[in-house]
Structure formats: C-alpha cells, structure tokens
ZAPATI-989938 format. One record per atom (N, C-alpha, C): atom name; x, y, z. Coordinates in nm, 4 decimals, always signed. Layout:
N
  atom         X         Y         Z
    CA         X         Y         Z
...
END
This chain:
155
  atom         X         Y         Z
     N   +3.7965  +15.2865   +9.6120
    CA   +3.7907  +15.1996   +9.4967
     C   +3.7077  +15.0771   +9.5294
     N   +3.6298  +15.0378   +9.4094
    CA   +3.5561  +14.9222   +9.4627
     C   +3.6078  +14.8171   +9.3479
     N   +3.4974  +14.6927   +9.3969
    CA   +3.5779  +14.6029   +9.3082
     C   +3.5471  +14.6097   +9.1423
     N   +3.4465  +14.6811   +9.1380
    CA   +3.3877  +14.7401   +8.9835
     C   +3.4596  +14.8244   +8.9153
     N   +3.5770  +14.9024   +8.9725
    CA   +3.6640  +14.9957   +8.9112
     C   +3.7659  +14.8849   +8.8507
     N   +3.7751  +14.7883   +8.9536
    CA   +3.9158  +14.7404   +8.9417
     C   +3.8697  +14.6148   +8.8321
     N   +3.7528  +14.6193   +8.8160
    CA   +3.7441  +14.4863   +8.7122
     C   +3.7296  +14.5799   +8.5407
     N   +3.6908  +14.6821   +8.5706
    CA   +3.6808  +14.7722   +8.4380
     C   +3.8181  +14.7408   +8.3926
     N   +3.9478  +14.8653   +8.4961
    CA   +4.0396  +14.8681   +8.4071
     C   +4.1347  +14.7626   +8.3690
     N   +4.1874  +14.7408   +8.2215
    CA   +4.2350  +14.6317   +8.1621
     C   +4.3780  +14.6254   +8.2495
     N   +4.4282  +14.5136   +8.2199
    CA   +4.5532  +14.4485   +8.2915
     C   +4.6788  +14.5329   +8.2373
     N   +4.6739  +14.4692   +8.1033
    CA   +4.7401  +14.5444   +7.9856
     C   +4.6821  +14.6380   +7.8743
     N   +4.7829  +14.7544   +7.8302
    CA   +4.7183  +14.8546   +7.7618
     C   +4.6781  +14.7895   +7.6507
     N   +4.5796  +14.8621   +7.5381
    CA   +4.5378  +14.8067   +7.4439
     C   +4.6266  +14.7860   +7.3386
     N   +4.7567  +14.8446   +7.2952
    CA   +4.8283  +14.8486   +7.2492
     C   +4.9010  +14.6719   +7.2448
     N   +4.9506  +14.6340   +7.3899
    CA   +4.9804  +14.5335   +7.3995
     C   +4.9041  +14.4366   +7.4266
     N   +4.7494  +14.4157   +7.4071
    CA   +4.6985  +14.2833   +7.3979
     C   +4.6501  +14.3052   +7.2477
     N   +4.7045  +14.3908   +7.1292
    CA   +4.6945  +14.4085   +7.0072
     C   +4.8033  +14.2808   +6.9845
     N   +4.9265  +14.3587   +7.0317
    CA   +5.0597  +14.2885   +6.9448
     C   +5.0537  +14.1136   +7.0466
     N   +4.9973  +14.0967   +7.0920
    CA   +4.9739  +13.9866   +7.1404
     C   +4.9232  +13.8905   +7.0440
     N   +4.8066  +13.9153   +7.0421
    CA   +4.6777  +13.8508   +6.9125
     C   +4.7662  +13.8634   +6.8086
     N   +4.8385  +13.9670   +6.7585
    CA   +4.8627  +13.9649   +6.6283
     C   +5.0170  +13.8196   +6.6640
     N   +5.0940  +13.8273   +6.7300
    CA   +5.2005  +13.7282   +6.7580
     C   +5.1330  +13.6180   +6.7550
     N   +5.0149  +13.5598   +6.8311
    CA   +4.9442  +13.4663   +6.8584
     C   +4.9019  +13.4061   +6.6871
     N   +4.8419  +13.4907   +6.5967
    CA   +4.7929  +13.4642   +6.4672
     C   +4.8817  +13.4234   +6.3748
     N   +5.0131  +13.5370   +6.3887
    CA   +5.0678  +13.5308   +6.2909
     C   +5.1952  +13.4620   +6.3492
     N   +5.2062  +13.3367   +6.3779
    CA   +5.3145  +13.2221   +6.4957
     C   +5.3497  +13.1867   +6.3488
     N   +5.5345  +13.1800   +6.4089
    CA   +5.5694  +13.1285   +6.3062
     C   +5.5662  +12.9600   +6.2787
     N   +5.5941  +12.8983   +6.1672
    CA   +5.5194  +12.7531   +6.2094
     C   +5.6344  +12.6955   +6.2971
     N   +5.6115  +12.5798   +6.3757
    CA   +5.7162  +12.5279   +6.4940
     C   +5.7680  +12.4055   +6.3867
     N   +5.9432  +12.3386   +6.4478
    CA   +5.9603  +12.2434   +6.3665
     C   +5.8821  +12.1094   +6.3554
     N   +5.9168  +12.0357   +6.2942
    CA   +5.8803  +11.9087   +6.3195
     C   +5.9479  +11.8133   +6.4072
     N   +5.8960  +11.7002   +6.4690
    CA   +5.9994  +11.6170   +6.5314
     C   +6.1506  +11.6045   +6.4521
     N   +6.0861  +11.5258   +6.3479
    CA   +6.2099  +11.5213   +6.2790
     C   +6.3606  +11.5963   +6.2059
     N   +6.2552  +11.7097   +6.1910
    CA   +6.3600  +11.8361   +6.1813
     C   +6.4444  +11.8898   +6.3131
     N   +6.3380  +11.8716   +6.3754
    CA   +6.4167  +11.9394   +6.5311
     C   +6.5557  +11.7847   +6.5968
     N   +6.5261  +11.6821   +6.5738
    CA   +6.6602  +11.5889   +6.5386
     C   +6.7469  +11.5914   +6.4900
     N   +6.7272  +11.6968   +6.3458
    CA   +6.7963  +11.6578   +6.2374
     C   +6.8990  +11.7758   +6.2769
     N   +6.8022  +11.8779   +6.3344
    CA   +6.8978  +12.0316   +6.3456
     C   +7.0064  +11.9566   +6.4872
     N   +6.9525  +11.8884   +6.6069
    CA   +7.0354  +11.8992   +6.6925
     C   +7.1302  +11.7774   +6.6249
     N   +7.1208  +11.6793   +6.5376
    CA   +7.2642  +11.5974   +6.5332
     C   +7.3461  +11.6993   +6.4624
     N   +7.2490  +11.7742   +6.4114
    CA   +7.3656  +11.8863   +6.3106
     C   +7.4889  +11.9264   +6.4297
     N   +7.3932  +12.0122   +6.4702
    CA   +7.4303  +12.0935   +6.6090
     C   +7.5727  +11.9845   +6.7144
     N   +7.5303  +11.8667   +6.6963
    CA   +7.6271  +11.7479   +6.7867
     C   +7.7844  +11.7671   +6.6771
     N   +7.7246  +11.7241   +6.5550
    CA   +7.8599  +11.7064   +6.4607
     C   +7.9242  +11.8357   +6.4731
     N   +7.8942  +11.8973   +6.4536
    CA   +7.9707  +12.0508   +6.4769
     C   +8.0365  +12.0624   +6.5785
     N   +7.9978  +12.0015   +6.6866
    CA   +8.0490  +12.0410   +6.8012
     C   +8.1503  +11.9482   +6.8376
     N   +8.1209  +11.8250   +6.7867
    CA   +8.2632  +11.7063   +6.7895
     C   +8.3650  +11.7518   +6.6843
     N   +8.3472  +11.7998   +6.5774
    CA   +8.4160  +11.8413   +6.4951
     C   +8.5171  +11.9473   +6.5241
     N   +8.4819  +12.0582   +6.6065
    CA   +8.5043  +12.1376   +6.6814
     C   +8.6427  +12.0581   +6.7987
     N   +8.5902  +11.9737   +6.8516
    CA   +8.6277  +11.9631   +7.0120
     C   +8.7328  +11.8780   +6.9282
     N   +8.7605  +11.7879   +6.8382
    CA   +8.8632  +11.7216   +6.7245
     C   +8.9693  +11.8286   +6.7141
     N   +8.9552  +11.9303   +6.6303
    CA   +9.0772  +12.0264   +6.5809
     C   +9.0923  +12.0866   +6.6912
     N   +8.9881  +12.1214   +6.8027
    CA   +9.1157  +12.1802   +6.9202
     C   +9.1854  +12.0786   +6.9918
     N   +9.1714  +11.9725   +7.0171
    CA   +9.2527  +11.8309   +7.0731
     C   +9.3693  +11.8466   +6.9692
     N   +9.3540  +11.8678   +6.8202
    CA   +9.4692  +11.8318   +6.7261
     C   +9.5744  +11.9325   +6.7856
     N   +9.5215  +12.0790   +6.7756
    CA   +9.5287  +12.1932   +6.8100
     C   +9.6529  +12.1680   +6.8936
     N   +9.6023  +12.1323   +7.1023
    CA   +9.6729  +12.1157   +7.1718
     C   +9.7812  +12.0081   +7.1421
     N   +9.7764  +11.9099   +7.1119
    CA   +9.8569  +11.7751   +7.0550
     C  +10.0218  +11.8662   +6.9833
     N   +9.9693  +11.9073   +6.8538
    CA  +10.0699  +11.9483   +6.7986
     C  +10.1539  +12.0788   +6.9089
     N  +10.0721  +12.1615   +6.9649
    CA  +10.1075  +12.2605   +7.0737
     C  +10.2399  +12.1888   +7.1104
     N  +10.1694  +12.0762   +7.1898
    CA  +10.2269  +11.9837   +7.2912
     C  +10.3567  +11.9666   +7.2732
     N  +10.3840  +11.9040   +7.1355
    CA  +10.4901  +11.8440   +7.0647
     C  +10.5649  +11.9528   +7.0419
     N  +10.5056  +12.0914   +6.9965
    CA  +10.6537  +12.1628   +7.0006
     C  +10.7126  +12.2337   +7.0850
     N  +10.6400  +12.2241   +7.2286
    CA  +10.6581  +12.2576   +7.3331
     C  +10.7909  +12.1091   +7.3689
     N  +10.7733  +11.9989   +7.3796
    CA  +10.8448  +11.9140   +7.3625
     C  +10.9647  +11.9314   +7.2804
     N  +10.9579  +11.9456   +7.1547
    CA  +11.0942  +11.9577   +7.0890
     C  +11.1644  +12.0936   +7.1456
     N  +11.1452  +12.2049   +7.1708
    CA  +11.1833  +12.3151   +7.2115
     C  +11.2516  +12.2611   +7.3446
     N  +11.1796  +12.2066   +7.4331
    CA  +11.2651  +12.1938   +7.5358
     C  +11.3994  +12.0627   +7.5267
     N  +11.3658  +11.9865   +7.4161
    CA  +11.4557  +11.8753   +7.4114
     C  +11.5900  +11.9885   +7.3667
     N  +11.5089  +12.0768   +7.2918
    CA  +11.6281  +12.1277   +7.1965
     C  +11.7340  +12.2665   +7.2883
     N  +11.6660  +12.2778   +7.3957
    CA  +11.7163  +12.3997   +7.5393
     C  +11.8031  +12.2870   +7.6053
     N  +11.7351  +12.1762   +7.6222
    CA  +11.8296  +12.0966   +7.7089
     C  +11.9029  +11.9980   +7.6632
     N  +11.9157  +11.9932   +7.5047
    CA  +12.0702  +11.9391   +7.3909
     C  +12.0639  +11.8032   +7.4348
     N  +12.1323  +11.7574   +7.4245
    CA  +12.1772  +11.5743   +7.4088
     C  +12.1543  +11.5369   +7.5703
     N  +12.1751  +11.5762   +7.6743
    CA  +12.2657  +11.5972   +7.7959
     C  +12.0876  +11.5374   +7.8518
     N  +12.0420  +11.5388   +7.8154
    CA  +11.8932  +11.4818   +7.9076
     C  +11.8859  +11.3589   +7.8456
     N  +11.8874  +11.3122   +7.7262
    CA  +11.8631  +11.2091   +7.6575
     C  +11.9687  +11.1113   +7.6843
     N  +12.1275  +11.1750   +7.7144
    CA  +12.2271  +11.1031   +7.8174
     C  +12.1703  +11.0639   +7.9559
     N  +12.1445  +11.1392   +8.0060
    CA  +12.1180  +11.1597   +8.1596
     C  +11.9979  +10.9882   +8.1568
     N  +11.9335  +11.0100   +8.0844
    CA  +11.8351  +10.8797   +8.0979
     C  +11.8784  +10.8051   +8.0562
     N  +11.9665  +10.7242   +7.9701
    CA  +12.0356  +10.6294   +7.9633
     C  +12.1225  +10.5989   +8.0402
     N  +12.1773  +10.6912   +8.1069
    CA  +12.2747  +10.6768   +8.2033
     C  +12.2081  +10.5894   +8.3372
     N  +12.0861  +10.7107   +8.3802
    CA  +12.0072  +10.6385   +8.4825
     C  +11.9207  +10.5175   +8.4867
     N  +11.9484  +10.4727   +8.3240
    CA  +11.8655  +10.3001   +8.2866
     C  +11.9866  +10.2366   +8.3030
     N  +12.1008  +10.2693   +8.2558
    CA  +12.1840  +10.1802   +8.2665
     C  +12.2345  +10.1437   +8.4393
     N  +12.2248  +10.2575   +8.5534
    CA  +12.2357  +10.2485   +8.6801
     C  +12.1559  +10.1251   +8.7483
     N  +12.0482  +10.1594   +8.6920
    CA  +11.9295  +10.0899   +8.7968
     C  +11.9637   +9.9750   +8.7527
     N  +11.9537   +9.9284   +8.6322
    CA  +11.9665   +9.7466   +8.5849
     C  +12.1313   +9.6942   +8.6302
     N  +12.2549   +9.7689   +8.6364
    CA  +12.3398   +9.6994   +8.6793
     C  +12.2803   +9.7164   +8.8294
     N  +12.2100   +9.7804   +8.8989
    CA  +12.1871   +9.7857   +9.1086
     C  +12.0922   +9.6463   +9.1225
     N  +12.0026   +9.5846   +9.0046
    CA  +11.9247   +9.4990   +8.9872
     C  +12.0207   +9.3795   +8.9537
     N  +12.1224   +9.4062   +8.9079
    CA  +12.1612   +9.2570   +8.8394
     C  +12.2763   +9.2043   +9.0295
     N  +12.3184   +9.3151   +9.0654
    CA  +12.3749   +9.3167   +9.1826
     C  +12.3445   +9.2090   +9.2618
     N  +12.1291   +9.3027   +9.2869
    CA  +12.0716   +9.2524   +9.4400
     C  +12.0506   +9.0664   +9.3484
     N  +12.0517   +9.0659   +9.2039
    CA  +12.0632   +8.8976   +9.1783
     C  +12.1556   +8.8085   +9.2620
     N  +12.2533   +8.9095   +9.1879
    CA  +12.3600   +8.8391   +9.2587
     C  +12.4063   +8.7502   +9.4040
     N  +12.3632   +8.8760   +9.4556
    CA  +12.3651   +8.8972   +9.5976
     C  +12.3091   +8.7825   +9.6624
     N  +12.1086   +8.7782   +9.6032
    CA  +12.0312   +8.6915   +9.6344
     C  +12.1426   +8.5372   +9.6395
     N  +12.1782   +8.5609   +9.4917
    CA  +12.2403   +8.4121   +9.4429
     C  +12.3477   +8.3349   +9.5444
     N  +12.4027   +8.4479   +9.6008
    CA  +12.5542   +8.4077   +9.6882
     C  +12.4764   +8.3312   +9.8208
     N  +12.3876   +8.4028   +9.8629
    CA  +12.3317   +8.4048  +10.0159
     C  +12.2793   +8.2744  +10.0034
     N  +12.1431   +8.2149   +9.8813
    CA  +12.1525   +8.1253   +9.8676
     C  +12.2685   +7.9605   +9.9113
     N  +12.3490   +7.9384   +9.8473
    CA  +12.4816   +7.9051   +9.8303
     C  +12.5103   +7.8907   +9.9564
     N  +12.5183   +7.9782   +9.9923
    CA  +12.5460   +7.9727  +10.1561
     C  +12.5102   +7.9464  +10.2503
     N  +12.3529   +7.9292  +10.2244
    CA  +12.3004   +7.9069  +10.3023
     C  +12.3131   +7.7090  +10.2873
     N  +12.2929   +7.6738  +10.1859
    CA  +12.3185   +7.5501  +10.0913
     C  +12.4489   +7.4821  +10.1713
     N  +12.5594   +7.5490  +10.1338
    CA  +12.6667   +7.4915  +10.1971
     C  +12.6758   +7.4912  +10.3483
     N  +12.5913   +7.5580  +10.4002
    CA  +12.5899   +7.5556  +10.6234
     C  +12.5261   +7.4150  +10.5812
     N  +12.3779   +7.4336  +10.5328
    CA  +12.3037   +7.2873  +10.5816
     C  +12.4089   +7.1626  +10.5479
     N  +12.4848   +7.1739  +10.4606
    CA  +12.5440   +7.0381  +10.3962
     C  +12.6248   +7.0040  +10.4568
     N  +12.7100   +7.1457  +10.4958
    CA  +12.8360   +7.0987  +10.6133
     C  +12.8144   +7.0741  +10.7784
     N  +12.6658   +7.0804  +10.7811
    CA  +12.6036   +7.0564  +10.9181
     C  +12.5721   +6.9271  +10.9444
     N  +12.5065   +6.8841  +10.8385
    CA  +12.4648   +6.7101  +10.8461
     C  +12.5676   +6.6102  +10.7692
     N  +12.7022   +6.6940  +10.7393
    CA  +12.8292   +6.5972  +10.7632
     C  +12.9252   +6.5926  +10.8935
     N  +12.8564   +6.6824  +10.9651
    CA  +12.9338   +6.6662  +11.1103
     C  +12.9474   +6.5574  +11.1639
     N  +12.9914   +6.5075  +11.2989
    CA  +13.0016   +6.4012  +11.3889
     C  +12.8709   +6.3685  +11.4332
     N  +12.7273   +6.4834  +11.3972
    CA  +12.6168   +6.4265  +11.4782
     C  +12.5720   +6.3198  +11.4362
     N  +12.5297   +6.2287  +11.5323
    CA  +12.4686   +6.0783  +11.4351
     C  +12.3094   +6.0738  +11.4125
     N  +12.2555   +6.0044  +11.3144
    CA  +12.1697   +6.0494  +11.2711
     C  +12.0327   +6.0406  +11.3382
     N  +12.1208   +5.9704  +11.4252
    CA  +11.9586   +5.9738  +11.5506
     C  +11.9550   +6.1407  +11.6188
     N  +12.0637   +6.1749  +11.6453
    CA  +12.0477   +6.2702  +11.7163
     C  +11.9791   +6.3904  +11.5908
     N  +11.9853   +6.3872  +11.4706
    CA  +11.9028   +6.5085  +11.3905
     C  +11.7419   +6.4588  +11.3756
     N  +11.6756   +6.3619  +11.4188
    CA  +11.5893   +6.2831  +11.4144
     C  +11.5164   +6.3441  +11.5534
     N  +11.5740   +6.3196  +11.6226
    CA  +11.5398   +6.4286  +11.7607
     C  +11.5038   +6.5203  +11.7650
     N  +11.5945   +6.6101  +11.6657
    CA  +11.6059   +6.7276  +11.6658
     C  +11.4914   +6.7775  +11.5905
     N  +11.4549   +6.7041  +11.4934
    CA  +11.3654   +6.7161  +11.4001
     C  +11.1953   +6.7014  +11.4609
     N  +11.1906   +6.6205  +11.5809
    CA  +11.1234   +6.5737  +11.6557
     C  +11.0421   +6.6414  +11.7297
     N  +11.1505   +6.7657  +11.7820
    CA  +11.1199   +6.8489  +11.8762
     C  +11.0776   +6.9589  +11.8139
     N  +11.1567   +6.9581  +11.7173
    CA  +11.0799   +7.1050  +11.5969
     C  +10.9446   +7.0758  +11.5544
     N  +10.8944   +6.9533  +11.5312
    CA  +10.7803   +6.9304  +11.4866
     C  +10.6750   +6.9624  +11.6359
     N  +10.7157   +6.9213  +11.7574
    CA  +10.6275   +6.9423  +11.8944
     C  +10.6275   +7.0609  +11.9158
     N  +10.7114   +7.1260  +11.8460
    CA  +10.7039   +7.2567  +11.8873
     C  +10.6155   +7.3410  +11.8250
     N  +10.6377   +7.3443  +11.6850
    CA  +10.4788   +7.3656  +11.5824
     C  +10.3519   +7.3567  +11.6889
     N  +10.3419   +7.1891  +11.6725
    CA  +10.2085   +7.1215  +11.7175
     C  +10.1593   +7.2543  +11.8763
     N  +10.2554   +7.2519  +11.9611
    CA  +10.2156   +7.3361  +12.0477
     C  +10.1320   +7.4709  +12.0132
     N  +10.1914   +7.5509  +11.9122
    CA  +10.1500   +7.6686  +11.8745
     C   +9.9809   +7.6578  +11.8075
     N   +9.9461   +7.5464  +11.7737
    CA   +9.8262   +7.4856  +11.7022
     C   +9.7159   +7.5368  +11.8317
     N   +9.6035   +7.5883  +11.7672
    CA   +9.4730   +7.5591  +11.8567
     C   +9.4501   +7.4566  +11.8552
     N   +9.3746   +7.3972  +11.9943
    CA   +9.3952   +7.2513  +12.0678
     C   +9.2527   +7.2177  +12.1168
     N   +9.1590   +7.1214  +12.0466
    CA   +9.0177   +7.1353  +12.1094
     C   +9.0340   +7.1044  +12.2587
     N   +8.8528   +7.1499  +12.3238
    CA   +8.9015   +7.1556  +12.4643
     C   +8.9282   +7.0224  +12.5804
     N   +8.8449   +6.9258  +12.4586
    CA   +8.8253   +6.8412  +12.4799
     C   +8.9777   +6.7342  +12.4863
     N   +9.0180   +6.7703  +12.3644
    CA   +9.1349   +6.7000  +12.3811
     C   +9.2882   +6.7552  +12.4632
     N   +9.2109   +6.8842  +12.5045
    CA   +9.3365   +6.9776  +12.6216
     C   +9.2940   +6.9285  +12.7774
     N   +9.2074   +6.8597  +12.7783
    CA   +9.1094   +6.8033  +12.8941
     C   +9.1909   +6.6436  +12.9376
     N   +9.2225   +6.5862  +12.8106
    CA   +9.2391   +6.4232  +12.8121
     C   +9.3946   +6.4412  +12.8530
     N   +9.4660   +6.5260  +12.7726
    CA   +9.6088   +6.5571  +12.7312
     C   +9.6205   +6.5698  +12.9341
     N   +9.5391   +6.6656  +13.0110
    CA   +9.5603   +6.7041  +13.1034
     C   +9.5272   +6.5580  +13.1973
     N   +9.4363   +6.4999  +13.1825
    CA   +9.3796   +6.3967  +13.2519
     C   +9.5365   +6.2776  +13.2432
     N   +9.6352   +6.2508  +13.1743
    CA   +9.6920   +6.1337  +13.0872
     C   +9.8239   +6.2207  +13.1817
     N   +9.8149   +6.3391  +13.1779
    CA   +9.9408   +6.3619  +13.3043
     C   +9.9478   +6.3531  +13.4342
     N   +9.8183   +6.4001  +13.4856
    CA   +9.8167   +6.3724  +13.6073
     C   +9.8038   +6.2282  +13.6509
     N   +9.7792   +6.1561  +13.5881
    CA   +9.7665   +5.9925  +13.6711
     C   +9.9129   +5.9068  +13.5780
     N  +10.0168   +5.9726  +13.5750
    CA  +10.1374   +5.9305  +13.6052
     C  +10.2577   +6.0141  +13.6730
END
C-alpha cells in the first residue's frame, strides 16, 4: 500500500458524510441567551418546588411516627419526664443549699476566731507574714535579688 491508496479511500462511507451535511444544513435553530435562562430558572423552580413537598412529605412522616410512639408508650413517658425535671431541680435546689450552709460556716469560724483571746497585734502579724509570704512567690528582678543579698550579708 502506498500513500496514494490510502489518501483515495474516504474516512467515512458516503452514506455517512451524506447524513452529516444534511444534519449540518438542516440544524435545528439553538436557543437564545435568554431563553436558555428562562428554561433553566424554570428547571430551578421545579426543582425547589419538588425538594419543598418532599421536606413536607418527611415532616408530617416524622410527626406520625412521633404520635404512634407517644401513643405505644401511653402517659408513662410523658410521666417519666416530669418526674426526671422534677428530680434534677429539687438535686439543684439541694447543692444551693448546701453551698448556702458552708458559706455560714465558714462566716461564723472567721467571726468566732477574731473574738478569741488573740490581741490584735498578734492578727496584724499574722497578716504580715501572709503578705511576705505572697511577696516571696513573686518574680524578683536580678538586680534587686543582688541588693536584697548584698543588705544581708553586711549584718
């Protein structure tokens, strides 16, 4: 075969570069911008419209799937949750309570502490040392951990 055979014979039979030309001529006309918009918001509303009544669809499903089971499991669930609201808020009004007492108590140590025999110098002290004791825990520049050190050794 040379390359003269192979350029003779056609690609496609004559038959099909007929119905070609004739498809090509006789095209049907294409839309317009505006039509081709108009068809797809069509095409959108339909389809929200659609995706609406099956949401309604499931919704109502939902609900009588709901009443059916309220109605299998009778009064005795709708008890059961009042019961367990009414539990939790008296276990809440309790830990109030509770809070409230400890308070109180704590109220009445301090009061009956600083009516003791101590005199008031000695809670002044006391108060003294709680505050040095803080101050210790403080980061301390180095400079002034330098002086602090210098002011002990030369007594």
């Amino acid at each position: 075969m040379t390359d003269e055979d192979l350029s003779e014979k056609p690609f496609h039979s004559q038959q099909y570069e007929q119905d070609y030309l004739n498809s090509l001529l006789n095209a049907p006309e294409r839309l317009t911008w505006d039509e081709f918009k108009e068809q797809q918001r069509k095409k959108g509303e339909m389809e929200t419209d659609f995706a609406r009544v099956e949401e309604e669809q499931s919704r109502r499903f939902r609900k009588e799937l709901d009443e059916a089971r309220a109605a299998r499991l009778g009064s005795t669930a709708s008890a059961a949750g009042t019961k367990e609201k009414k539990e939790k808020k008296e276990k809440k009004e309790k830990r109030k309570d509770k809070h409230k007492k400890e308070k109180k108590k704590k109220k009445k140590r301090k009061h009956d502490s600083s009516s003791s025999d101590e005199s008031e110098e000695e809670r002044r002290s006391k108060k003294r040392k709680h505050k040095t004791k803080d101050k210790a825990d403080e980061p301390v520049s180095l400079s002034s951990f330098f002086r602090a050190g210098s002011d002990s050794d030369s007594s």
